[in-house]
N, CA, C and O atoms as a Maestro MAE file, in Angstrom:
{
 s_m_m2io_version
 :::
 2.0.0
}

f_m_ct {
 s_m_title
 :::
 protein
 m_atom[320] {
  # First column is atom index #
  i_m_mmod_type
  r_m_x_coord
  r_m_y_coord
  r_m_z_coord
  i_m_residue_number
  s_m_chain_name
  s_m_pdb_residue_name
  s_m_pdb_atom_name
  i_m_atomic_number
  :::
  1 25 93.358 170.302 -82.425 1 A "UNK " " N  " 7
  2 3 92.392 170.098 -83.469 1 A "UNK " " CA " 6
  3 2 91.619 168.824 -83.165 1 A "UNK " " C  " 6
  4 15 92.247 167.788 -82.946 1 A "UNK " " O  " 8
  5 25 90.348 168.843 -83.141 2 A "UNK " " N  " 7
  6 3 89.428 167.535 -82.801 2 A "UNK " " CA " 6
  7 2 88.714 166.898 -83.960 2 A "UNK " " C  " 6
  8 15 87.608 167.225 -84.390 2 A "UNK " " O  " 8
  9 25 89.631 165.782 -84.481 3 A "UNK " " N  " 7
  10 3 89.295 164.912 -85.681 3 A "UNK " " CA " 6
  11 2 88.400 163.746 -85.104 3 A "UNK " " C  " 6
  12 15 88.110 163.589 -83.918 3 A "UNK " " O  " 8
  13 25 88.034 162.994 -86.125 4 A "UNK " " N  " 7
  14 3 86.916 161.755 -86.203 4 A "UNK " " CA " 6
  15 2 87.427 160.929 -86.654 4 A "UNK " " C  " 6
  16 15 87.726 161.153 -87.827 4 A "UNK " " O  " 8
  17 25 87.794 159.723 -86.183 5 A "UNK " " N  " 7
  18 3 88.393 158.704 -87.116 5 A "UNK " " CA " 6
  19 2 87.022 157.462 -86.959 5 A "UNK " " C  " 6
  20 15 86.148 157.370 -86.097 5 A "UNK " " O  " 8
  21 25 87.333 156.527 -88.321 6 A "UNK " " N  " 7
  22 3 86.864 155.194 -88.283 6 A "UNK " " CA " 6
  23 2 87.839 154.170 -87.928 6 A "UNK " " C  " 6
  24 15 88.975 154.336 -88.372 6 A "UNK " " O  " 8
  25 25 87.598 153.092 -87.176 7 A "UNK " " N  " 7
  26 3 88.509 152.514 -86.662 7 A "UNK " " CA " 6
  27 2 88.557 151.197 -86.904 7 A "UNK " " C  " 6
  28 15 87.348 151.080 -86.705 7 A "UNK " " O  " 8
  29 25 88.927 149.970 -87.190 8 A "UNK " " N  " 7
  30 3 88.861 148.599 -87.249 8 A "UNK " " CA " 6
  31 2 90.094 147.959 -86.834 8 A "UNK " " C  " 6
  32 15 91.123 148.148 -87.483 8 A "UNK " " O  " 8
  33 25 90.076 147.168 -85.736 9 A "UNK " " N  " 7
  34 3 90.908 146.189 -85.208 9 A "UNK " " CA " 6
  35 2 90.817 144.903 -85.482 9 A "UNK " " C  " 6
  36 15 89.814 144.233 -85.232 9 A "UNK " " O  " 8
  37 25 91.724 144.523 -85.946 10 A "UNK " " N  " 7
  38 3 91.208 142.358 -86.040 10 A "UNK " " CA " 6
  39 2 91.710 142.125 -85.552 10 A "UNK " " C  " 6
  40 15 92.559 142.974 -85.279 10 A "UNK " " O  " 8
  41 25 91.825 140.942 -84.936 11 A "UNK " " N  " 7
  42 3 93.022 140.312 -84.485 11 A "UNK " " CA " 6
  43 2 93.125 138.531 -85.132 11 A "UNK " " C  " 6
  44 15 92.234 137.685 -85.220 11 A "UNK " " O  " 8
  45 25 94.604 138.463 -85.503 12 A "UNK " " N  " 7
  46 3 94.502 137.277 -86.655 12 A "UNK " " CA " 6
  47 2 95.480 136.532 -85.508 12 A "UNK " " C  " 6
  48 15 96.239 136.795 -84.575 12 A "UNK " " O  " 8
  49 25 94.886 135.372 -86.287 13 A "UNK " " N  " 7
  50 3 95.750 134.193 -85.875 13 A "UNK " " CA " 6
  51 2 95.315 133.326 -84.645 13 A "UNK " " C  " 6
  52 15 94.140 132.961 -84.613 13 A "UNK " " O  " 8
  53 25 96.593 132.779 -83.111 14 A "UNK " " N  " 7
  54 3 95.546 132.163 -82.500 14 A "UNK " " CA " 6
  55 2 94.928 132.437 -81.487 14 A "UNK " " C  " 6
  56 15 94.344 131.640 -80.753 14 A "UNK " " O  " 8
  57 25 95.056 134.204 -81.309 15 A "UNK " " N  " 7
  58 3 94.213 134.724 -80.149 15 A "UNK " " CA " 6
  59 2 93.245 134.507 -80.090 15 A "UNK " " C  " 6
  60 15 92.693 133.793 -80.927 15 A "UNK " " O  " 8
  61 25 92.502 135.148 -78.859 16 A "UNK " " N  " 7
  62 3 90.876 135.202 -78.611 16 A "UNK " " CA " 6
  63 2 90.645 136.830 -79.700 16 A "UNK " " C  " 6
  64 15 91.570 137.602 -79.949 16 A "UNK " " O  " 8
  65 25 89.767 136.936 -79.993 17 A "UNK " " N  " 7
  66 3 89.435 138.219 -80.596 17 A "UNK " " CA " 6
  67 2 88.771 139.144 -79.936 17 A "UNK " " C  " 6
  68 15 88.512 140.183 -80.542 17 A "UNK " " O  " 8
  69 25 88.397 139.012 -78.733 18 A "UNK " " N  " 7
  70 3 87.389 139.326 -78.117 18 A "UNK " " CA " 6
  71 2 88.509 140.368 -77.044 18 A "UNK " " C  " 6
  72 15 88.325 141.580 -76.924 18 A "UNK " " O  " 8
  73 25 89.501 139.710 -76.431 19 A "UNK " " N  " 7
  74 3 90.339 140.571 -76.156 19 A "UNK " " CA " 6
  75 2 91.214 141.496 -76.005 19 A "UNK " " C  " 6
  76 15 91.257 142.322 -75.093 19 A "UNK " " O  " 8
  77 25 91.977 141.370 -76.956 20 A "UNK " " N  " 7
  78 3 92.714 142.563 -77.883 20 A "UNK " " CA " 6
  79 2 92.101 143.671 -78.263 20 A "UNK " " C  " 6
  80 15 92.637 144.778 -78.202 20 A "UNK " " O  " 8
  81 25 90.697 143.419 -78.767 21 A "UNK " " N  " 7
  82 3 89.889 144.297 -79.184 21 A "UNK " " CA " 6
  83 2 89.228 145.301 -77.957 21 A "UNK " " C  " 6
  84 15 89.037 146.489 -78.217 21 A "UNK " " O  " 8
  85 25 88.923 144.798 -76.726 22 A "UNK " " N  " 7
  86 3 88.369 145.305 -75.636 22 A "UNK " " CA " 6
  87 2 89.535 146.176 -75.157 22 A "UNK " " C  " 6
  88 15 89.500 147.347 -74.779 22 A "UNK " " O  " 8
  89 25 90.702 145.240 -75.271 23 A "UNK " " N  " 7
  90 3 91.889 146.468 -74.262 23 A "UNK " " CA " 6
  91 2 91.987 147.212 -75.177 23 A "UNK " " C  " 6
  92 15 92.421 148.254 -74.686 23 A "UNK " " O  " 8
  93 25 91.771 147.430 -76.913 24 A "UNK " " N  " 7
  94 3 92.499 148.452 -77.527 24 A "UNK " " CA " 6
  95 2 91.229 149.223 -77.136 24 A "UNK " " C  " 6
  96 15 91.689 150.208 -76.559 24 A "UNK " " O  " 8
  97 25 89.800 149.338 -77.123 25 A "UNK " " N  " 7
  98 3 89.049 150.560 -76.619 25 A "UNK " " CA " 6
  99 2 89.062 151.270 -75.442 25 A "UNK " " C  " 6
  100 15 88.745 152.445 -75.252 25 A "UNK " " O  " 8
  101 25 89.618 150.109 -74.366 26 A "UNK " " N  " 7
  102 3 90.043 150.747 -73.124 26 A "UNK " " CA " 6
  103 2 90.921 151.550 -73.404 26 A "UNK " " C  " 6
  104 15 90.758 152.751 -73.189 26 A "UNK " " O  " 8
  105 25 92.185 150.993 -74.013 27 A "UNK " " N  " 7
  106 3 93.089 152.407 -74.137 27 A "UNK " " CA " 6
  107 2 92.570 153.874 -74.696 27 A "UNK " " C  " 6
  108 15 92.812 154.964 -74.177 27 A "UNK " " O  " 8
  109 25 91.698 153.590 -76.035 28 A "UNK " " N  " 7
  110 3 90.885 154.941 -76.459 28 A "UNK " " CA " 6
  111 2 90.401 155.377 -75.433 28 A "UNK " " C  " 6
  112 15 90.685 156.575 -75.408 28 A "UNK " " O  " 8
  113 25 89.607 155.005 -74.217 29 A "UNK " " N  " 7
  114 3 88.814 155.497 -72.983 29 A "UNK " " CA " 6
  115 2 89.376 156.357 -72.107 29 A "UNK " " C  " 6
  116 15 88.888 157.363 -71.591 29 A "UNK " " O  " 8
  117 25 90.883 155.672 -71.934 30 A "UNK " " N  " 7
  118 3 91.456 155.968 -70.914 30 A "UNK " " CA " 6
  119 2 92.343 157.438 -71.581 30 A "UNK " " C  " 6
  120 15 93.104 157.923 -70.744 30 A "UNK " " O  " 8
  121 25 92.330 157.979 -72.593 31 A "UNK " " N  " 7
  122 3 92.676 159.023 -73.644 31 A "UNK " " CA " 6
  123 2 92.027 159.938 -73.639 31 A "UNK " " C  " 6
  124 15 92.211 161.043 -74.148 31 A "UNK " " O  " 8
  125 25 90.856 159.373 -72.807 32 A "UNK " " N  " 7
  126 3 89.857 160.776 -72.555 32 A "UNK " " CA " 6
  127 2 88.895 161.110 -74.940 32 A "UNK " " C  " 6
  128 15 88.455 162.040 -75.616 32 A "UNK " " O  " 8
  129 25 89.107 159.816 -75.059 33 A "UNK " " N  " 7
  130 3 88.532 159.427 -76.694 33 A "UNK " " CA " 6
  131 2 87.158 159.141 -76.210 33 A "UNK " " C  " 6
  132 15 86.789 158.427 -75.277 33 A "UNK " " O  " 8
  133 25 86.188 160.175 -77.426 34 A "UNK " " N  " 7
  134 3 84.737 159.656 -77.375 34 A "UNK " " CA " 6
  135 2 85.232 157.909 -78.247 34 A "UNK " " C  " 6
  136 15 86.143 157.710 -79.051 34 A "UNK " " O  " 8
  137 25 84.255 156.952 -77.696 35 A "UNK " " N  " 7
  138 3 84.219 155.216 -78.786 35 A "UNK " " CA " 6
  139 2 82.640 155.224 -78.633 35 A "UNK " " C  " 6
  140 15 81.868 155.267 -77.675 35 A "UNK " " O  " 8
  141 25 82.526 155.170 -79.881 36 A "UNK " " N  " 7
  142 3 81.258 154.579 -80.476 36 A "UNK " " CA " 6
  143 2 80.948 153.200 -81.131 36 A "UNK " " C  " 6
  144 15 81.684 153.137 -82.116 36 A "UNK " " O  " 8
  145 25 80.535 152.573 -81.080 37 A "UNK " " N  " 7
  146 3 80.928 150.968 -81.594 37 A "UNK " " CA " 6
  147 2 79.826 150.730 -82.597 37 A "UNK " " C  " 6
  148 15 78.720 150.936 -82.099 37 A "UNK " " O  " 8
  149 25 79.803 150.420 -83.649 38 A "UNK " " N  " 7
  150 3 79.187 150.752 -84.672 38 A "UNK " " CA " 6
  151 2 79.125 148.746 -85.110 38 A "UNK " " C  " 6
  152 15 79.733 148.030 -84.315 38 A "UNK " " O  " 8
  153 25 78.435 148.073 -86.269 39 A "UNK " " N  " 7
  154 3 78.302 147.341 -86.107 39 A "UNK " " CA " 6
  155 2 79.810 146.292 -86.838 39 A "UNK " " C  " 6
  156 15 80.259 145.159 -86.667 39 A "UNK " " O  " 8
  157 25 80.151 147.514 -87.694 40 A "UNK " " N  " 7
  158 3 81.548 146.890 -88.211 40 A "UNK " " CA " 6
  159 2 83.363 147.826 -87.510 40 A "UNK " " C  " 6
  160 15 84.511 147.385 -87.467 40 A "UNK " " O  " 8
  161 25 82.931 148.827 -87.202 41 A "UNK " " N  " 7
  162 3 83.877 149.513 -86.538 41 A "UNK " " CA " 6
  163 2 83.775 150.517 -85.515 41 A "UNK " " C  " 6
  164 15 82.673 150.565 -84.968 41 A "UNK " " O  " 8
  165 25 84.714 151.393 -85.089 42 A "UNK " " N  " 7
  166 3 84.502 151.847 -83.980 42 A "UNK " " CA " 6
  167 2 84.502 153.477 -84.409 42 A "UNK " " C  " 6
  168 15 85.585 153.670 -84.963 42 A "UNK " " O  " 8
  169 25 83.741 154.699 -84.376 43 A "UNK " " N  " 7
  170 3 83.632 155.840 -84.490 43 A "UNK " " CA " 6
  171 2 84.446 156.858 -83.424 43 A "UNK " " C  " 6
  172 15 83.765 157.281 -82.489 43 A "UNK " " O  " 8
  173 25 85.710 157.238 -83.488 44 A "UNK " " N  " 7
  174 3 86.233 157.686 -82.398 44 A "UNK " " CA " 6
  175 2 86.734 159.300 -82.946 44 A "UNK " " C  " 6
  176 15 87.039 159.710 -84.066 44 A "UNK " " O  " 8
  177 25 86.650 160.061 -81.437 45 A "UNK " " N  " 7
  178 3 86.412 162.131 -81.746 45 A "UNK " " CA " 6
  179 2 87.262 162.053 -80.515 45 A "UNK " " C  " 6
  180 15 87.340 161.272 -79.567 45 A "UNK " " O  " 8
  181 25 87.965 163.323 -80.937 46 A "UNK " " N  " 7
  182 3 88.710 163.523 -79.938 46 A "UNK " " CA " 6
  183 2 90.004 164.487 -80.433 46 A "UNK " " C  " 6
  184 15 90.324 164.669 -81.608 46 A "UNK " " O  " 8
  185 25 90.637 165.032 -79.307 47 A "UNK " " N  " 7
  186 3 92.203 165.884 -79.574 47 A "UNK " " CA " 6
  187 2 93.060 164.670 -80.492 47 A "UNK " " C  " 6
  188 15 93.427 163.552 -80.130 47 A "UNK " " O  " 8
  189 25 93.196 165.274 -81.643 48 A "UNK " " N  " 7
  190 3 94.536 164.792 -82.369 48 A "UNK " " CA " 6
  191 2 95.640 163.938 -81.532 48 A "UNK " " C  " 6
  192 15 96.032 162.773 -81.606 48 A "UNK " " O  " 8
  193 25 95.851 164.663 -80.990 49 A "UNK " " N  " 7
  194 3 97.112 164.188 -80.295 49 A "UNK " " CA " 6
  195 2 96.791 163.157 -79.259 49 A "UNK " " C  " 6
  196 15 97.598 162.228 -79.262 49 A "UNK " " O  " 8
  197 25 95.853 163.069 -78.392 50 A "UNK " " N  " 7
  198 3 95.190 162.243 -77.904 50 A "UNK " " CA " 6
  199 2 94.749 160.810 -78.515 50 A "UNK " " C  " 6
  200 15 94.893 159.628 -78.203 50 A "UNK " " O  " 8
  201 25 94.175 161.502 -79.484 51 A "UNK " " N  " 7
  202 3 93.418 159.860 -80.461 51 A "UNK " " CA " 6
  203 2 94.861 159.248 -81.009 51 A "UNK " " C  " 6
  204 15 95.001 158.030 -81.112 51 A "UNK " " O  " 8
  205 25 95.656 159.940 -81.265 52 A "UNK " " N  " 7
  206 3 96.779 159.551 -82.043 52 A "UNK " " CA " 6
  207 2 97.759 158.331 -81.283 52 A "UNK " " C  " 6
  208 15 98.214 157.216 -81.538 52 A "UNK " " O  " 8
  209 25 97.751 159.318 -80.207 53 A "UNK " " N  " 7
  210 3 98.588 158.742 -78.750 53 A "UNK " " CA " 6
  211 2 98.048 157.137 -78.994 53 A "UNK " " C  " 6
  212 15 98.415 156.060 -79.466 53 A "UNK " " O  " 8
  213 25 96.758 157.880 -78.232 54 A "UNK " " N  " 7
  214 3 96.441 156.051 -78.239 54 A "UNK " " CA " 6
  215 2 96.035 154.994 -78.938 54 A "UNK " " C  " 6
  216 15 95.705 153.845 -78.644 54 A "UNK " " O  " 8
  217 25 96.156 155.836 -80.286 55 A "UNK " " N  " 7
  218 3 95.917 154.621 -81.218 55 A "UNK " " CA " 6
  219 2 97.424 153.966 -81.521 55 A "UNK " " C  " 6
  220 15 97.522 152.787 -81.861 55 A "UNK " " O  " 8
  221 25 98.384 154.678 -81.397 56 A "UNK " " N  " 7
  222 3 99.543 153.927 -81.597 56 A "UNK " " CA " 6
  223 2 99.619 153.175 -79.890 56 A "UNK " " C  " 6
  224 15 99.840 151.975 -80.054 56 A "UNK " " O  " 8
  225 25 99.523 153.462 -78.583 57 A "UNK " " N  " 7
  226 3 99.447 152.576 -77.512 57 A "UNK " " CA " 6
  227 2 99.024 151.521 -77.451 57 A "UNK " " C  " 6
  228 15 99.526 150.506 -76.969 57 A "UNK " " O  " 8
  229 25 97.333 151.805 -78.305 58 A "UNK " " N  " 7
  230 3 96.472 150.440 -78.308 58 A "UNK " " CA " 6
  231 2 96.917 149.214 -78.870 58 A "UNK " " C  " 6
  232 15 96.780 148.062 -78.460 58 A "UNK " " O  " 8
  233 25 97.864 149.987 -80.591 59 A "UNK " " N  " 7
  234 3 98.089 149.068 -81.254 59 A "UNK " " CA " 6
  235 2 99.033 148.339 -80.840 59 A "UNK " " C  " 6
  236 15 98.919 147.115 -80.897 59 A "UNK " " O  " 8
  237 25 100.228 148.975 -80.306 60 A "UNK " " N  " 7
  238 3 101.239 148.099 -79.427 60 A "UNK " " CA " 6
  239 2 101.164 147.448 -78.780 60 A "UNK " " C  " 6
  240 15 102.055 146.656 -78.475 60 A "UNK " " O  " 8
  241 25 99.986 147.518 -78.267 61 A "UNK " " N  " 7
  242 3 99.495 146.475 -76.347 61 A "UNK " " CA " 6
  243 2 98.563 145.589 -77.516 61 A "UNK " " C  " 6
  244 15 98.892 144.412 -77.367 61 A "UNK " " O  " 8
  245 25 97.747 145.676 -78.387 62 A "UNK " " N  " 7
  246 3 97.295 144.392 -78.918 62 A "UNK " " CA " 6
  247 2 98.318 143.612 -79.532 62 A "UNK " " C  " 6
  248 15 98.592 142.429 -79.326 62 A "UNK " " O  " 8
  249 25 98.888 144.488 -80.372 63 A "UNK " " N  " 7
  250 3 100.380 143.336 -81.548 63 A "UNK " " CA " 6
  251 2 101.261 142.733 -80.529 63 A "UNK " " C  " 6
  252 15 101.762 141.655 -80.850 63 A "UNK " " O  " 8
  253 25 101.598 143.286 -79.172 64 A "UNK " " N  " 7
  254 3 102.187 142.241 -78.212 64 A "UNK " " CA " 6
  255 2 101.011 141.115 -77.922 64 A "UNK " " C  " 6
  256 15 101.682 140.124 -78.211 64 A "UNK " " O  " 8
  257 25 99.866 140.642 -77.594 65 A "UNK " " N  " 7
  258 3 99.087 139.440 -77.624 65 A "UNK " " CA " 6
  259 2 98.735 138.694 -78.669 65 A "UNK " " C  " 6
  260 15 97.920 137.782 -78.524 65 A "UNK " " O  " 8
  261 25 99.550 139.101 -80.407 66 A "UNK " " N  " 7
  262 3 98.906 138.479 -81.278 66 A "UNK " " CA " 6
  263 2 99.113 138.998 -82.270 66 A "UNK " " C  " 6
  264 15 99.515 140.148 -82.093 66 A "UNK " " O  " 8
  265 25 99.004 138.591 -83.715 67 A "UNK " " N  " 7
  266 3 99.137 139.270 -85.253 67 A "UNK " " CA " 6
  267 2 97.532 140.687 -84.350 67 A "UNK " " C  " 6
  268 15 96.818 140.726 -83.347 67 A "UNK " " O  " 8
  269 25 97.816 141.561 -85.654 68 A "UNK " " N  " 7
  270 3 96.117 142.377 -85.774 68 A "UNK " " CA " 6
  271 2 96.460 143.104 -86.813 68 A "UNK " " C  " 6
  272 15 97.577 143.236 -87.313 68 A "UNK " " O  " 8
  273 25 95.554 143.527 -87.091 69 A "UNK " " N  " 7
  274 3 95.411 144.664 -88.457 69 A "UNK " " CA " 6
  275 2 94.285 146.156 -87.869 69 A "UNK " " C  " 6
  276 15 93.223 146.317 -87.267 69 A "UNK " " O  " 8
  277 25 95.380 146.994 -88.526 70 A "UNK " " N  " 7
  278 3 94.358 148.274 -87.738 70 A "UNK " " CA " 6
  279 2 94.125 148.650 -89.147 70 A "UNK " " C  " 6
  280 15 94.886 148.559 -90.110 70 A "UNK " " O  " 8
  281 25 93.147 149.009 -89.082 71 A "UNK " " N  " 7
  282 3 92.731 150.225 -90.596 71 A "UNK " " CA " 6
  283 2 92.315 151.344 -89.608 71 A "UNK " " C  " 6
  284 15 92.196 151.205 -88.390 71 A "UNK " " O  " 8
  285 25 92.069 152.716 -90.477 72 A "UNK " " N  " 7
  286 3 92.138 153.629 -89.769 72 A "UNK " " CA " 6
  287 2 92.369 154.793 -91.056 72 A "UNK " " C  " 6
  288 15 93.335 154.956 -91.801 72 A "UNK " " O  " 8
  289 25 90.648 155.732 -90.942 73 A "UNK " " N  " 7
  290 3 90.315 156.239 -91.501 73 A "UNK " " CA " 6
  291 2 90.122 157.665 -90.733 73 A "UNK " " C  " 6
  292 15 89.398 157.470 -89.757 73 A "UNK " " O  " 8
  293 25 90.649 159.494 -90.865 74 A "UNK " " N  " 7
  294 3 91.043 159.946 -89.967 74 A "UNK " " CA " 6
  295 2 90.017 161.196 -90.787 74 A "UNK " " C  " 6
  296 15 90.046 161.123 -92.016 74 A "UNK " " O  " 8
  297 25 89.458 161.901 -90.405 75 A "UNK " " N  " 7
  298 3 88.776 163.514 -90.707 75 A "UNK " " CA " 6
  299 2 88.690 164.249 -89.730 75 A "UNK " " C  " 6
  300 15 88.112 163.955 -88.683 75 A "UNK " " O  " 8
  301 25 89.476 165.684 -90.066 76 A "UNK " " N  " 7
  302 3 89.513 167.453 -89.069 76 A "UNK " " CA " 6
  303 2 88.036 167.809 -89.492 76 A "UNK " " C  " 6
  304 15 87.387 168.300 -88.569 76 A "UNK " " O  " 8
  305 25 87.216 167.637 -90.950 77 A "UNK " " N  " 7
  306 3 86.317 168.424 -91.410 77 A "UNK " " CA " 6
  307 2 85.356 167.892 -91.485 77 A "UNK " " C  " 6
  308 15 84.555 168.743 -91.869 77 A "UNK " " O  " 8
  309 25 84.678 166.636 -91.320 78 A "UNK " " N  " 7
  310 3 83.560 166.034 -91.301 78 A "UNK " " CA " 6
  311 2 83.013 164.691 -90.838 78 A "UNK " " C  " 6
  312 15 83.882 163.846 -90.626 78 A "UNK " " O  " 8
  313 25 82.264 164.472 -90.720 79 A "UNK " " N  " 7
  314 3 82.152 163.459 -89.809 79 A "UNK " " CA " 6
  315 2 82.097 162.206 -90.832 79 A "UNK " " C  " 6
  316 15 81.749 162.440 -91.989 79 A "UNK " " O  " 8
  317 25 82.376 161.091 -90.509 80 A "UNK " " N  " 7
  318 3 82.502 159.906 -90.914 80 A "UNK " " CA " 6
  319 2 81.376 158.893 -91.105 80 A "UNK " " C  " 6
  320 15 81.627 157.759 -91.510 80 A "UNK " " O  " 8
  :::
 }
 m_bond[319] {
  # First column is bond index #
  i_m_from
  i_m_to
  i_m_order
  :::
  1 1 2 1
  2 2 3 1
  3 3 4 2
  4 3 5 1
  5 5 6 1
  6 6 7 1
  7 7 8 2
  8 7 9 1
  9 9 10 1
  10 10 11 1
  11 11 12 2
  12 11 13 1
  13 13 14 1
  14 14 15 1
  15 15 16 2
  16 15 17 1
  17 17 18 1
  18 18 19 1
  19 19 20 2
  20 19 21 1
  21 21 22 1
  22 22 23 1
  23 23 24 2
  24 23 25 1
  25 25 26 1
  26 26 27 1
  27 27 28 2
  28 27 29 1
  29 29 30 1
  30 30 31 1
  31 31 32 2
  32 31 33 1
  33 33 34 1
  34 34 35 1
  35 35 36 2
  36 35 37 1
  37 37 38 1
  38 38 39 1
  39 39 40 2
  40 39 41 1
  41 41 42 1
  42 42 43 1
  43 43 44 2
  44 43 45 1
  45 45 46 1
  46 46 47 1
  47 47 48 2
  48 47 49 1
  49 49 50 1
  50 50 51 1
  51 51 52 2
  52 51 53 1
  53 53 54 1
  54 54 55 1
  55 55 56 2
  56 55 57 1
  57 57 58 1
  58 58 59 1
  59 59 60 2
  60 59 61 1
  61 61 62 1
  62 62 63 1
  63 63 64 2
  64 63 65 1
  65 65 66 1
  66 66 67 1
  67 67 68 2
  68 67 69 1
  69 69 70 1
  70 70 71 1
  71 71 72 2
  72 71 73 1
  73 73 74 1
  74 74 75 1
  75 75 76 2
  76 75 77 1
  77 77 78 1
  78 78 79 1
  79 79 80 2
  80 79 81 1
  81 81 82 1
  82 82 83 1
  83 83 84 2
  84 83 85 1
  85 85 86 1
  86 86 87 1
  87 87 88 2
  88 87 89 1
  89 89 90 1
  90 90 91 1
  91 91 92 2
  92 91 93 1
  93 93 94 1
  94 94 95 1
  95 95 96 2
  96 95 97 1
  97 97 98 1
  98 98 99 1
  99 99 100 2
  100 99 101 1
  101 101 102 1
  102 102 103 1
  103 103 104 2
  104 103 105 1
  105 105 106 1
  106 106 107 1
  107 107 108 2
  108 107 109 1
  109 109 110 1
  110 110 111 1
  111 111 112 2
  112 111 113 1
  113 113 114 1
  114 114 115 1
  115 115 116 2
  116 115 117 1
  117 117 118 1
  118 118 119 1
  119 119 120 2
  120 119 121 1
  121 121 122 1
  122 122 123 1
  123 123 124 2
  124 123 125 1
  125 125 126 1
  126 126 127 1
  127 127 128 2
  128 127 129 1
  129 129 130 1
  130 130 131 1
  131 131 132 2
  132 131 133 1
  133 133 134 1
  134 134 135 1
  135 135 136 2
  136 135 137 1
  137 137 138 1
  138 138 139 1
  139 139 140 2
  140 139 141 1
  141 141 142 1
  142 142 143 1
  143 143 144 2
  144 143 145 1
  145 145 146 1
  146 146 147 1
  147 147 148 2
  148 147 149 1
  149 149 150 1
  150 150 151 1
  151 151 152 2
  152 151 153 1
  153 153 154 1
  154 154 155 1
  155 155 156 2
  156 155 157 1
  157 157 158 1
  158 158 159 1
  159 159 160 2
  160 159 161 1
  161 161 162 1
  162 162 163 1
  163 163 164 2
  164 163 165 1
  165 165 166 1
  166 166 167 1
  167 167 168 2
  168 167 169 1
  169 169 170 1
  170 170 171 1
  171 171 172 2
  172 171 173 1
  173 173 174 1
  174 174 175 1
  175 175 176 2
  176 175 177 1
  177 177 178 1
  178 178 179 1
  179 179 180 2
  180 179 181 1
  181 181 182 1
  182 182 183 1
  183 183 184 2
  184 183 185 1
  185 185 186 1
  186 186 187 1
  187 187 188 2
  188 187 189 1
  189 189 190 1
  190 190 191 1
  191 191 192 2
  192 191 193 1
  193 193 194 1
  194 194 195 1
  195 195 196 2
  196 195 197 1
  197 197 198 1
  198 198 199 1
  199 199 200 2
  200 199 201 1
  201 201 202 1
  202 202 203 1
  203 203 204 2
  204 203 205 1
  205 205 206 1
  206 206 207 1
  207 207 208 2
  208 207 209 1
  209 209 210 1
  210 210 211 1
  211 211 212 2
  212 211 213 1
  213 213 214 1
  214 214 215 1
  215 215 216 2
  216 215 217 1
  217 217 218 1
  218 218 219 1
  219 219 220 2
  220 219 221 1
  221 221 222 1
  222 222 223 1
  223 223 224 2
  224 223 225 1
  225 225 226 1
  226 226 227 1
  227 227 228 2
  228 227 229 1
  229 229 230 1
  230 230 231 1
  231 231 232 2
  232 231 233 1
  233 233 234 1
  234 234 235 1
  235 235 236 2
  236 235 237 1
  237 237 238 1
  238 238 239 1
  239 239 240 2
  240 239 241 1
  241 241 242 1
  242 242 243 1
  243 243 244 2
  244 243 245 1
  245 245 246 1
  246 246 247 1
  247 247 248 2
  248 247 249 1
  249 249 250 1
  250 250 251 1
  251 251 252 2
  252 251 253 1
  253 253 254 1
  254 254 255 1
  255 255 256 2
  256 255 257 1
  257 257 258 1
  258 258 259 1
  259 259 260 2
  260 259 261 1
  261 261 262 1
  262 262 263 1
  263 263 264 2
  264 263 265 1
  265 265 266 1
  266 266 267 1
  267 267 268 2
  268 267 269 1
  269 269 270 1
  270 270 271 1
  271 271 272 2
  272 271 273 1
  273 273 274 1
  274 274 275 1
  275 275 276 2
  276 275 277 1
  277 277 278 1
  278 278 279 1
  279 279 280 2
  280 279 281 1
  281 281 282 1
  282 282 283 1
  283 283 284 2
  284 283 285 1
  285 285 286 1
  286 286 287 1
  287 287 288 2
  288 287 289 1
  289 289 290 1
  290 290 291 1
  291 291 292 2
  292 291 293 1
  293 293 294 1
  294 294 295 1
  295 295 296 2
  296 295 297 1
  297 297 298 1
  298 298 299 1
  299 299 300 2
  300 299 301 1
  301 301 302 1
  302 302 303 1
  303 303 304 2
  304 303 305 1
  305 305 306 1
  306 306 307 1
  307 307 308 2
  308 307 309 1
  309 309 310 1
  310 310 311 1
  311 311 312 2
  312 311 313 1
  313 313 314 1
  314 314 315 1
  315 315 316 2
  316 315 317 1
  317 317 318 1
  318 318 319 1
  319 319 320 2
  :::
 }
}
């Protein structure tokens, strides 16, 4: 099933922000995930299981460099 999620990463505390955030879209990339970068979050389409995968990968490989907060908004039926 190919859902749409909205995506937001922070990263708190005394990281760089700039990084965490770049490797977590690489991981979406490398998932074979459409990323759209929007001016407050990221627009991501793709196999369920895929987007899923790597949104729990991404989040693991950022929360090892640092606090972050994912929000994460998910639709099968319409676009976001």
């Amino acid at each position: 099933m190919e859902v749409e999620m909205d995506i937001s990463l922070y990263a708190m505390g005394p990281t760089t922000v700039v990084h965490p955030v770049h490797d977590f879209i690489e991981v979406l990339r490398e998932h074979d995930c459409k990323v759209e970068n929007t001016s407050m979050s990221l627009v991501v389409t793709g196999e369920s299981k895929q987007v899923f995968d790597a949104l729990r990968i991404g989040y693991e490989s950022a929360a090892e460099k640092g606090g972050c907060v994912l929000i994460v908004k998910a639709c099968n039926v319409c676009q976001l």
